[in-house]
N, C-alpha and C positions, 0 to 999 in steps of 0.2 A: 545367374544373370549378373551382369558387369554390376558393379556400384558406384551412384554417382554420388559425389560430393554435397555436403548440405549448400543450399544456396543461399548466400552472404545475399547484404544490401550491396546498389552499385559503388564500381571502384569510386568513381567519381564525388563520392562522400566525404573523401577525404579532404579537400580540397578546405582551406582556408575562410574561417567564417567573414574576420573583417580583412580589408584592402590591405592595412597596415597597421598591425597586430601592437607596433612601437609606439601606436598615438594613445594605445589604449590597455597598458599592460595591465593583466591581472585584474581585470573589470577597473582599471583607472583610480586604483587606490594605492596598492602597492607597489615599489621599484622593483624590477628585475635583478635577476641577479649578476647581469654582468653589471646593470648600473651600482649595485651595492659593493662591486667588489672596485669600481674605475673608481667610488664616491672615495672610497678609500686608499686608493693607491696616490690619490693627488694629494693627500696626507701628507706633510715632512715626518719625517720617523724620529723618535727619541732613542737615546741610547739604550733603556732598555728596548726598545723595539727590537733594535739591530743584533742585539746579546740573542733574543731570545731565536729569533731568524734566524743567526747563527748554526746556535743551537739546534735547531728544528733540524736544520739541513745537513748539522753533522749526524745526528739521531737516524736522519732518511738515508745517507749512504752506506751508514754503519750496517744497518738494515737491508739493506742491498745487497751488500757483500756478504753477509749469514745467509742470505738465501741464497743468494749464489752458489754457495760451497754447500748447503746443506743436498740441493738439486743435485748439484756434479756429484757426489757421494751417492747419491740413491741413484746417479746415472747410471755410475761404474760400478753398484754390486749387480742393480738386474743385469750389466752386460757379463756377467760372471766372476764377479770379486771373487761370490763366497763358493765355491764353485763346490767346494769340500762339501758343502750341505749344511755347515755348522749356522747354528742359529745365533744372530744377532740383537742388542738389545741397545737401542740408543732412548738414553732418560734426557729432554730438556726443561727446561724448570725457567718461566717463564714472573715476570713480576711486572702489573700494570698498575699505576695511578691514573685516576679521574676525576678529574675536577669540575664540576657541576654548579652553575649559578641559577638559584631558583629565581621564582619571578619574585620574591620580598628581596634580589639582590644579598641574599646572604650565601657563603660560601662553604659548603664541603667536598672533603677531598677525602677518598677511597682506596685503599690499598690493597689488592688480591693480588697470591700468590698462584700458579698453576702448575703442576706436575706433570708431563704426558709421556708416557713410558710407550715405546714403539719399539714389537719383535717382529724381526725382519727373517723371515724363514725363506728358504731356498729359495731361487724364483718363477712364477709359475708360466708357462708357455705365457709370450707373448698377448694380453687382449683383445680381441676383436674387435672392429669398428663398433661392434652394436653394445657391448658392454665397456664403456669408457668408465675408468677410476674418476671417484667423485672428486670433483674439489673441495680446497680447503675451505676453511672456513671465511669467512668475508669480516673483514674490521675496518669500513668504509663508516663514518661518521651512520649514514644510514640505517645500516646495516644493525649499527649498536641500540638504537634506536628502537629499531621495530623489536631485536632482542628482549631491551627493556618494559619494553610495554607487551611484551606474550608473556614476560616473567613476572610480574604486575599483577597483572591477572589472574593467576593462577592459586589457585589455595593447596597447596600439597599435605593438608592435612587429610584430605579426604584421598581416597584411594579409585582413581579413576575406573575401575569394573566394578563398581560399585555404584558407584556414582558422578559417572563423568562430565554431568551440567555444572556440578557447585566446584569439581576440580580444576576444570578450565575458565571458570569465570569466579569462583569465587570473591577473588580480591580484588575484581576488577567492579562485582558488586559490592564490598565493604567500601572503596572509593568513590562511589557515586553514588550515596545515598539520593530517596525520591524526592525530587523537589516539591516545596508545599504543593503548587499550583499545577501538578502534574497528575494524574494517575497513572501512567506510565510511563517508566527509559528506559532506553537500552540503546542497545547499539544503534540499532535502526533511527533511534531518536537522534542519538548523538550524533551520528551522519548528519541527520537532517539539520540539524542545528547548523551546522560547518557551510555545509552549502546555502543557507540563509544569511551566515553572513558574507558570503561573498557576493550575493546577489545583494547586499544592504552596502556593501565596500561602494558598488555603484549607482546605486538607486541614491546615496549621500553625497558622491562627488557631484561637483559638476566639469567635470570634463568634457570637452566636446568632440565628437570622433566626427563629424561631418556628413555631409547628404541625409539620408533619410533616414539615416542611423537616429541623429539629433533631434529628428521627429519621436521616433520612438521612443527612447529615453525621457523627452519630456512628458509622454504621457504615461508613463512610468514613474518617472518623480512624482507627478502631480496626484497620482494615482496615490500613492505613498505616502503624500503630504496631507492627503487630505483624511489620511488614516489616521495620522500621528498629530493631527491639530485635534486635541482633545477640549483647548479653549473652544473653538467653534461650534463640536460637540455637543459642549456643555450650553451653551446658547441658544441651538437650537432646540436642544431638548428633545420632546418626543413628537413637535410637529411633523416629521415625515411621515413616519407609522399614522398618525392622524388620517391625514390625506390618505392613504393607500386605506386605512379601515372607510372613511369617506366612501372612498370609488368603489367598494364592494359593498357596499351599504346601497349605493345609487342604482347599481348595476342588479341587484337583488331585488328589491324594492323600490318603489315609486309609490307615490301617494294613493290611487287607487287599487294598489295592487291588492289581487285577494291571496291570503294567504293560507286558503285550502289546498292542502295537497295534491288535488288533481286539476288544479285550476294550468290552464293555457299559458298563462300569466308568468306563474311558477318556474313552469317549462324554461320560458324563454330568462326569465330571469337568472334562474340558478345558471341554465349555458351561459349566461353573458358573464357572471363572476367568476365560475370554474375555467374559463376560457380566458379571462383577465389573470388568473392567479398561477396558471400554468407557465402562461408565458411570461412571467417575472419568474420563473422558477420554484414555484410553493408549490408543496403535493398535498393533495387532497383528492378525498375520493376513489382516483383513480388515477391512472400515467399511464402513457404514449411512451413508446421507444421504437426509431426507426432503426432496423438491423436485417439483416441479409434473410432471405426466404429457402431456412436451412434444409428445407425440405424436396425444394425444386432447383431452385438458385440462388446459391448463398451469395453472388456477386449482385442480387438484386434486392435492392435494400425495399422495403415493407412496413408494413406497421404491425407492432406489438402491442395488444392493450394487456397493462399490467395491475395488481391489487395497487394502492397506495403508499406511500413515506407515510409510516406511521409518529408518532410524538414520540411515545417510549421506544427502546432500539428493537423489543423484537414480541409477538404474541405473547409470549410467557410473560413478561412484565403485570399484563390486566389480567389475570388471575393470580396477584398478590396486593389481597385487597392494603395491606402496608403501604406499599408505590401508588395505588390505586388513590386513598385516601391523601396522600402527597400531592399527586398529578391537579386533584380535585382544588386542591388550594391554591395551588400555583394556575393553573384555569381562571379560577376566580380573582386572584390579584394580578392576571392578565388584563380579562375582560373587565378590572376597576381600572388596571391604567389607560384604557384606550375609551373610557364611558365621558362619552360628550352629550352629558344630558345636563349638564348645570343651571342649563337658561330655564329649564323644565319648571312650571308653576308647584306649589309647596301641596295646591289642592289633589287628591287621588282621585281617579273615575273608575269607575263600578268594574273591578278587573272580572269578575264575573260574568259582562254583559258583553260578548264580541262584538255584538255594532258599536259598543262606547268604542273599541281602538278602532275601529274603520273609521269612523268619523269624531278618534280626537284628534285633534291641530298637532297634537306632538306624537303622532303613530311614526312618523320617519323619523324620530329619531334613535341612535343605537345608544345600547342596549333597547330591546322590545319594551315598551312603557305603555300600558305596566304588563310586569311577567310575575306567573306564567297568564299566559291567554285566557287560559281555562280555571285559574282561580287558584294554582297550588295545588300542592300534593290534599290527599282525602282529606286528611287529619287536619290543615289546617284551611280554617274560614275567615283566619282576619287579613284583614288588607298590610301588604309588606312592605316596606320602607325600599329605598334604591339596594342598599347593600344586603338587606336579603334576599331581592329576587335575586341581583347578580350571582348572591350563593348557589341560590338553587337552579338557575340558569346553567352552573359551572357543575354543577353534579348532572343535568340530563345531557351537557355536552359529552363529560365524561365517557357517560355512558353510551353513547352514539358512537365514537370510538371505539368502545371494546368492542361492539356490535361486528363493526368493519374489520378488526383483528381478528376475533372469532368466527371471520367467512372467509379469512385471508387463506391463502397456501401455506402449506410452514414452510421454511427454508430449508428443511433438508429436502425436498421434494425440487424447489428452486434450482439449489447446488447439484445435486446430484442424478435428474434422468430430464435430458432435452427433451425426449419422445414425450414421456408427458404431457410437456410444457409446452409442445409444439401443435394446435389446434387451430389450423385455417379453418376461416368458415368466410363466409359473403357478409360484405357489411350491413346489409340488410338482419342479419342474423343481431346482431348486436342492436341495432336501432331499433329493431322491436321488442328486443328482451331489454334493454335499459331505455325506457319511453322519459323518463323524468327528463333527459338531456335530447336536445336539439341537433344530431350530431351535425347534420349538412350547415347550421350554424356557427358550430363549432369550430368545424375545421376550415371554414371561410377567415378565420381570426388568424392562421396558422399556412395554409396552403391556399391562397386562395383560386388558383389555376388549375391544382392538379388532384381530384379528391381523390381515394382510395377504393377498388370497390372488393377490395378483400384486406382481411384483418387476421391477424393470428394472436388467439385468445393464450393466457398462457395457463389462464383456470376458469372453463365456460362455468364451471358454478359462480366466481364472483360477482360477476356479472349479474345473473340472478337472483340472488344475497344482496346485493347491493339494490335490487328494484324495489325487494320488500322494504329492508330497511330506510331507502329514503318515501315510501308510502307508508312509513309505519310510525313518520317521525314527525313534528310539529315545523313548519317553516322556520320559525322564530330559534330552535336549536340550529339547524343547519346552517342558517345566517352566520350566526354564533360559532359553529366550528371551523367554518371559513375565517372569521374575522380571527380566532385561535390559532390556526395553521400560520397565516398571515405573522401573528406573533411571536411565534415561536420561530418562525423561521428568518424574521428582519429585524428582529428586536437588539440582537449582538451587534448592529451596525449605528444602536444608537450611543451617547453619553451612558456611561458606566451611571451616573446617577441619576438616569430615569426608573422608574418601578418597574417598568416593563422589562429593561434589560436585568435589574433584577431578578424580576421573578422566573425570567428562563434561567439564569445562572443558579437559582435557587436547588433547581432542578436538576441541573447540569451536575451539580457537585452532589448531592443525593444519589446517584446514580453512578457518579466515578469515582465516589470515596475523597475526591479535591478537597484540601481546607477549606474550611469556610474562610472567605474573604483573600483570601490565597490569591492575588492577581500576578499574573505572570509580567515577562518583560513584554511592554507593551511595541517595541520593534519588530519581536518574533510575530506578534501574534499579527501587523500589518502586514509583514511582508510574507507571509503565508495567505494573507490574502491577495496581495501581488500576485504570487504564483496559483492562485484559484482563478482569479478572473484574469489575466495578461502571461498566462505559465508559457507558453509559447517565444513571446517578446522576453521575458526576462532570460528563457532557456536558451536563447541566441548569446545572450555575453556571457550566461554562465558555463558555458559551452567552451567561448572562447578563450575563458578563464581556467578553465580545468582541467581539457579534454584534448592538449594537445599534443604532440611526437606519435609515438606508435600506440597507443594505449585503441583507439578503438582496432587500428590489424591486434592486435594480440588480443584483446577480447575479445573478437572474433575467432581468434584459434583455438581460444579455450572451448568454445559454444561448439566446432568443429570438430574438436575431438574427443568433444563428448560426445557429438551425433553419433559419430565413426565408432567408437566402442559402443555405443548401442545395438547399432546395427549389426556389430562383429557379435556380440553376446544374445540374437535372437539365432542363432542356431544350438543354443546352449540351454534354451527355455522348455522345461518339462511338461507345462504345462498346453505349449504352444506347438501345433503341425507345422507343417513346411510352407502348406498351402497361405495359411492366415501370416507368417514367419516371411514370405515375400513381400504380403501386403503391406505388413508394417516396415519394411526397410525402403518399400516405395514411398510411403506416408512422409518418415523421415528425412528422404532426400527432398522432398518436395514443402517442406517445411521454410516460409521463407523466412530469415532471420536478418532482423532490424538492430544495431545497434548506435548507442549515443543520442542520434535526433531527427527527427522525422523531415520527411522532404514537402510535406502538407500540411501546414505551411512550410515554406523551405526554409530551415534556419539558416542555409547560409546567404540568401535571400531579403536583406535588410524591406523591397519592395514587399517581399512575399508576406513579409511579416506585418507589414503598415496595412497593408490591403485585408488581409485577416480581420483583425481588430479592428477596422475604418468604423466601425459601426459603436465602437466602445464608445461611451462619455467619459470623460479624465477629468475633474474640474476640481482643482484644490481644496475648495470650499466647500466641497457635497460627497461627502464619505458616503453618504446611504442610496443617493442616486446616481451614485459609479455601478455601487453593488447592483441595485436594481437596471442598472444599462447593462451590464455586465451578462447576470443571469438572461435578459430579454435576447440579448448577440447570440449567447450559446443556442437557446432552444429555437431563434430563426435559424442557425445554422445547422439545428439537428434537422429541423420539417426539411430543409434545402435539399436534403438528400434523398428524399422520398420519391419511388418510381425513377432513379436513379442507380449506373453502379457503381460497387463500391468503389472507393479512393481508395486505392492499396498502397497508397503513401501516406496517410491518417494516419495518428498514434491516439491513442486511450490516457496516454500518461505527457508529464512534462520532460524535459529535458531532465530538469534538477530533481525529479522524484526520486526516493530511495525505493527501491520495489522494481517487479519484472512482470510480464503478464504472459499468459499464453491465450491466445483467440481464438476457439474452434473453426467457428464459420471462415474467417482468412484463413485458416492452417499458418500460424505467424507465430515468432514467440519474438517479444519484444525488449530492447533492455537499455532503460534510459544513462545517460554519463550520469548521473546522481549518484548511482547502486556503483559505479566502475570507480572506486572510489577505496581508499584505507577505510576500515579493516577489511574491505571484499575485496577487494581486488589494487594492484598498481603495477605497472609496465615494469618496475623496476624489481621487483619482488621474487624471489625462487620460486620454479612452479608449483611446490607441495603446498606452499600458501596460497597460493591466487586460484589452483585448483580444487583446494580443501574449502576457500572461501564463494569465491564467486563460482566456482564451477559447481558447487552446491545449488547456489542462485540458478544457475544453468540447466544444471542436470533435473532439477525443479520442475522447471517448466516444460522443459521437454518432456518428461514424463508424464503430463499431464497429457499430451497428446492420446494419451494409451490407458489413462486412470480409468474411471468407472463411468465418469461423463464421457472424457475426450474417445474412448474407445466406441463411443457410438457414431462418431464422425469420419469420412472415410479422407484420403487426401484433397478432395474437393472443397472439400468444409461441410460437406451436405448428410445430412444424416442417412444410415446405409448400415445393413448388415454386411461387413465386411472380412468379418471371423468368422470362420466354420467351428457349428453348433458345440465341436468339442472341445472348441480353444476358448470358447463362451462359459463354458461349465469349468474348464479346466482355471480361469481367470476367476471365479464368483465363490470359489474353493480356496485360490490364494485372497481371495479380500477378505471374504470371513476369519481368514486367519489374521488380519489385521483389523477386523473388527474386534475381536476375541482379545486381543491386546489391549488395542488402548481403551477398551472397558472395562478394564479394571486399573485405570487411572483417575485421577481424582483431583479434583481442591478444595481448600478451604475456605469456606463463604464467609468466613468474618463471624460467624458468630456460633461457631463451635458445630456446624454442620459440615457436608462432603458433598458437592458436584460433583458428576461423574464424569469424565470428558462424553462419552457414549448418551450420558442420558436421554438424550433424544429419538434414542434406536425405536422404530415406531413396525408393527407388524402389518396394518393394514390402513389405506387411505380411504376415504370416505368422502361418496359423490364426487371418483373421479370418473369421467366419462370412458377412460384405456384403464385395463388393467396393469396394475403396477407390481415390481415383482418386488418383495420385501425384502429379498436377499441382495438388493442392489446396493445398501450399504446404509450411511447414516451420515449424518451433516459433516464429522471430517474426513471419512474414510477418504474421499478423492484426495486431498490434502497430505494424510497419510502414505498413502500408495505415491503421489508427487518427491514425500522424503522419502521414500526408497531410491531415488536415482543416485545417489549420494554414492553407492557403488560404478556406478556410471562415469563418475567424476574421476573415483579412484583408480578406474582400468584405463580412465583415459592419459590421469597424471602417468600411472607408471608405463603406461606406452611409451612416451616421449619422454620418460627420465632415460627409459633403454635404447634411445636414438641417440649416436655419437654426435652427430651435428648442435642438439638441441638440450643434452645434459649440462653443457658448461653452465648454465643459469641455476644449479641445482647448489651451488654453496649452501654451507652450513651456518648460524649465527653463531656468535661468540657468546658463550656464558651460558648453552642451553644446551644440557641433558639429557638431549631427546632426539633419538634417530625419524630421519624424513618422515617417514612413516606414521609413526608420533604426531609429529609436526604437521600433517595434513588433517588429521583427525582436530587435531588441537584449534586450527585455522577453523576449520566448519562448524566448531561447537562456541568459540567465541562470538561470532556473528547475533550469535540468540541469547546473548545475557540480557536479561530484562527485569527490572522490579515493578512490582504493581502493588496497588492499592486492590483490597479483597475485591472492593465493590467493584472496581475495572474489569478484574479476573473474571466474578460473575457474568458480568457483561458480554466479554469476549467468548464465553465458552455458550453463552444463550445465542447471540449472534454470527461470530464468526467459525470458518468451516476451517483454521487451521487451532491445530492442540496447541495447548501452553506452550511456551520455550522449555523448558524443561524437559517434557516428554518427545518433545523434535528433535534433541540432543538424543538423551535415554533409549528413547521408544526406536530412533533409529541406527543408534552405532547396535542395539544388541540383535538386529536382521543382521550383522556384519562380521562375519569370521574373519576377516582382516582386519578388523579392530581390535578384536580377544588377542591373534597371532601378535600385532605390532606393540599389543599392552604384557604383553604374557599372561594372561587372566587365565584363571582356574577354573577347571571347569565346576565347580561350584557358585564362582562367582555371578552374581544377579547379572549382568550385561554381555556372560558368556553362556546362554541357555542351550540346552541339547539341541540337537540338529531338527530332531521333530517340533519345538517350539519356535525356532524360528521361522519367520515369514518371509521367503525369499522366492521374489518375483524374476530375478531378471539375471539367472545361472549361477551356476559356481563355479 
């Protein structure tokens, strides 16, 4: 069957974000370069100017004319100088100075000498269109550049088949140690950083680009300002958070309210908090996601009811009673910063007697007064002052908590098999198995036109986990971990010296390894809030800033020809028949790929952009009730789409995000201007770097389409057996073999123990309603099998290095040692330098489903016999393994 071309976004993309790009260059902070070069030509010139001008331009023609003559010489032997056959040897010996001003304005100067001996043997029949002679080497100011900064990086004490993560990034890690306030950088970071300050070049100016542009911007500044006004902050204190504990207190509670568990009362209460707290964005509980109905119609968006946002990042946290006993104090000096009981009388009333709180005058108010209800743990019978109940308050919260993690899903089950996860039932189903919640009340707060009357559960046991434990639990805790969630999630939006912001940061840094007291630059940390809540509006001028000549057509070529070598390499897959072998080269054409910036909102669209956001509050002077308008905008615009289809012009990400995604239900792989960006990628770059870089980025996510999840998806987006049974076996055969690897990977947890990356590998699931097959892998395996495309990347660079039209881009740097080849590997392994803090490491390898940087290097050049080939590795060497240990998915 013919093959079609992967399908791009429309041409029309390209098209110019503002009117007049001159009013507003470079987000409106820096000159252009033709204006830096006019600022200076109206310059009068000084005598040495004119010497050295001179000079320059005698240097430029001298240089002319050796190249000239050196060309005509190599013209006239291939046309048959040497006709004899005699072998020739021309030696030039080359001598460069460099002169370099650092940013302390001090100056050194460099002197290298070069040798380059060139034997010229007979010459060989004319070359083919399709194998074109490389170009020289490129000594364009640029060019030296990026040279310098690959040579940087590099540590060549260590011997690349061995260890090629600390070879290629070594020095680039010695130069950037972790900053206190960090738990992790790396490249990914440093990206991020760069694109934050471009997005702050204009969020600081005030320049005015006109029309509705000027609307947006202002609510963009103000947005910003009201970040970075820490005096007003500090003024207000923790009056917000007040208020918002307030309206879940009110909404909870009423003065008659009875606080038996199965009281009516209850019911309607807890729906009216959990329903307030949703739509400000706080998880509790439970969560809503409306997303495509993968099973019928993935273009018909639906409701998912999901476990909870838990406190810690992931279940395994409350089974280390260490974090456990931590969590517990920081609870408790939450729920002390937010206790508005002060006015409270000094006398106690019979905490023993539950009609005294029914009918004391101060039962509304929070903290529960007095706690517990029931008189305290066994052991104690005296009456306890404000700061112990709140202790013990903060320990049954606690406990409530682990409760709900311990009925949660784990997330390798999450990550790794939709089928599972994918459980329509009638909403009836749910409203009788979760009775504590109100749902037809519920969803009146959110939808109020259109209700649901199917649901897809993603784990029907939660659900029923969740009915005991909130019948199992005292009103007065669940208050309490409401008003908790509450805190921990709005607390960061108050003055750094309220106790509340404290005591999440307490937490924060326990957890990431952070210095204590370690506060970052407090610019970064608003205008990453910028781009959380207004990422859209800011991704319009960061766009405009970044993203423009050819770079989105060429990343687009690169994503193209990685499709194209995929699709060439499924008749080459051992594993894979012909029949399933078609499927997936239709899958891939049909694949639709986004690049730069979404047309929903349309960034080039300044109306499109205003109307989006209309809903946002901006108000200088209220940093916490941006945030809370902000969150409120999103989750109306998530219910919006409910009984809806999808917008296939949505993006998941912002413009300026560093990151890619791939989306089963759309069959989409998306890839924001943030990531198209040095060191992944730039228009001007030779292809073995922008291939080795972002075509990693590329070949990534495409691959996903095909991992261990995406392969349950057909080109619909809909889930579908779509592999014949022996390409299904023949695939759970190559995963294992990538399960088998990176389990025996590891880290170090900080205190003289070993993580496994694998640890999570689990043989059987319990109380799921489908059986689940154990060999379907483990929380990174998808992730894993995603860096295997990385060969994908490489068939598709050296496609077009052997296309005569398209090799001219293939220049060599000046100063580097290292054939193309090399050079590509080099490019892909750079991307993933990163330093971390132990406690981060832990973190990442308990929650997230890709391996350390290290082993995304390691674990995937040694699938790769064109790594060993381009390194010369031995075959002993550790990252050259026998043909049987490697894992190779996608041909030879």
């Amino acid at each position: 069957m013919a093959e079609r071309a992967a399908r791009p976004s429309t041409d029309q993309e390209s098209a110019p974000l503002l009117s007049d790009p001159d009013e507003y260059p470079n987000g409106g902070s820096n000159p252009s370069l033709y204006q830096r070069v006019n600022s200076v030509a109206q310059e009068p010139l000084t005598p040495l100017t004119k010497i050295l001008l001179i000079l320059a331009l005698f240097l430029l023609l001298t240089t002319s004319v050796f190249i000239g003559l050196f060309a005509g010489a190599q013209h006239r032997i291939s046309l048959g100088g040497n006709k004899g056959g005699t072998t020739i040897t021309v030696t030039t010996t080359a001598t460069a100075t460099t002169t370099q001003i650092s940013t302390s304005q001090s100056i050194s100067t460099a002197t290298s000498t070069s040798t380059l001996t060139t034997t010229l043997a007979p010459p060989p029949p004319p070359p083919t269109p399709t194998t074109p002679a490389p170009p020289p080497s490129c000594l364009e100011p640029h060019c030296i550049v990026l040279s310098a900064s690959i040579l940087s990086s590099l540590d060549t004490t260590q011997d690349p088949c061995e260890n090629f993560y600390d070879f290629a990034n070594g020095g680039w890690l010695s130069k950037h140690p972790l900053p206190a306030d960090k738990s992790s950088f790396g490249q990914f970071e440093a990206l991020a950083q760069g694109n934050i300050r471009v997005i702050q070049s204009f969020l600081e100016s005030k320049t005015k680009v006109g029309g509705v542009d000027d609307a947006i911007l202002d609510k963009l500044r103000d947005f910003y300002s009201s970040c970075m006004d820490e005096k007003t902050l500090d003024e207000i204190g923790s009056t917000p958070l007040l208020h918002v504990v307030k309206t879940i207190r009110n909404l909870y509670r009423s003065e008659d309210t009875d606080i038996s568990s199965a009281s009516d009362k209850r019911v309607d209460g807890l729906t009216a908090a959990i329903a307030f707290l949703h739509s400000r964005g706080i998880g509790a509980l439970f969560a809503f996601d409306v997303e495509g109905d993968v099973g019928v119609d993935p273009n018909h968006m639906v409701l998912w009811f999901n476990q909870p946002e838990l406190t810690l990042p992931s279940k395994e946290y409350y089974e280390d009673e260490g974090v456990i006993a931590l969590l517990r104090n920081v609870v408790e000096q939450l729920l002390l910063s937010v206790d508005q009981s002060d006015d409270l009388p000094n006398k106690l009333v019979d905490h023993n007697s539950p009609p005294a709180l029914a009918n004391n005058e101060d039962a509304n108010v929070w903290p529960p007064w007095p706690w517990p209800p029931w008189g305290g743990d066994d052991d104690d019978d005296k009456p306890l002052n404000r700061t112990q109940r709140i202790h013990k308050l903060a320990k049954h919260v606690v406990e409530f908590e682990r409760r709900l993690a311990r009925a949660s899903l784990d997330l390798d089950i999450l990550y790794q098999d939709p089928i599972a996860t994918y459980n329509p039932v009638q909403l009836s189903n749910l409203t009788s198995t979760l009775t504590q919640i109100n749902f037809p009340t519920y969803f009146s707060t959110f939808t109020p036109r259109t209700f649901p009357d199917r649901v897809v559960l993603t784990y029907p046991s939660y659900s029923k986990s969740l009915h005991d434990i909130l019948n199992d639990t005292d009103s007065d805790v669940i208050e309490s971990y409401l008003v908790a969630r509450a805190g921990f999630t709005l607390s960061p939006f108050l003055s750094m010296h309220t106790d509340a912001w404290k005591a999440q940061r307490a937490l924060l840094e326990a957890l990431t390894g952070i210095k204590k007291g370690a506060i970052g630059d407090r610019s970064e940390y608003c205008i990453e809030r910028v781009q959380e809540t207004l990422g859209f509006a800011a991704g319009r001028y960061f766009v405009n800033a970044t993203f423009g000549g050819d770079s989105r057509e060429k990343g687009t070529k690169v994503i193209t020809d990685i499709v194209d070598a995929f699709k060439h390499s499924l008749k080459h897959i051992d594993w894979m028949d012909e029949k399933s072998a078609r499927a997936a080269a239709e899958k891939a054409d049909a694949i639709r790929i986004k690049v730069g910036y979404p047309l929903s909102p349309d960034t080039r669209n300044p109306t499109s952009i205003a109307r989006y956001y209309s809903g946002v509050h901006s108000d200088k002077k209220d940093f916490f009730g941006n945030m809370l308008s902000s969150f409120a905008s999103d989750t109306f615009k998530k219910w919006l789409q409910l009984g809806r289809s999808r917008d296939l012009d949505a993006w998941e990400m912002f413009p300026s995000t560093v990151n890619a995604y791939f989306n089963p239900p759309a069959n989409e792989i998306v890839f924001p201007a943030g990531i198209l960006q040095a060191p992944f990628f730039s228009q001007n770059w030779p292809g073995y770097l922008s291939y080795g870089a972002f075509g990693q980025v590329a070949s990534h996510e495409l691959t996903h389409a095909f991992d261990s999840a995406g392969r349950l998806y057909n080109q619909q987006g809909k889930l579908a057996q779509w592999w014949t049974n022996a390409t299904s076996e023949g695939f759970k055969i190559k995963q294992k073999c990538i399960v088998d690897q990176y389990s025996s990977y590891y880290i170090d947890d900080g205190k003289g123990g070993k993580i496994y990356v694998n640890g999570n590998l689990y043989d059987t699931i319990a109380d799921l309603d489908q059986n689940y097959d154990a060999d379907s892998g483990n929380r990174t395996s998808g992730e894993n099998i995603g860096d295997t495309g990385l060969i994908q990347a490489y068939r598709a660079w050296k496609s077009q290095y052997k296309d005569s039209e398209r090799a001219g881009n293939e220049y060599l740097l000046p100063g580097l040692d290292f054939t193309r080849e090399q050079l590509f590997f080099l490019s892909f392994a750079r991307i993933w330098a990163r330093a971390m803090k132990p406690a981060a490491a832990v973190q990442r390898i308990r929650t997230d489903p890709h391996s350390p940087s290290r082993f995304r290097v390691d674990g995937t050049v040694s699938n790769i016999p064109e790594f060993a080939k381009a390194f010369n590795c031995s075959n002993k060497a550790k990252l050259n393994p026998p043909k049987d240990k490697r894992c190779i998915f996608w041909g030879s």
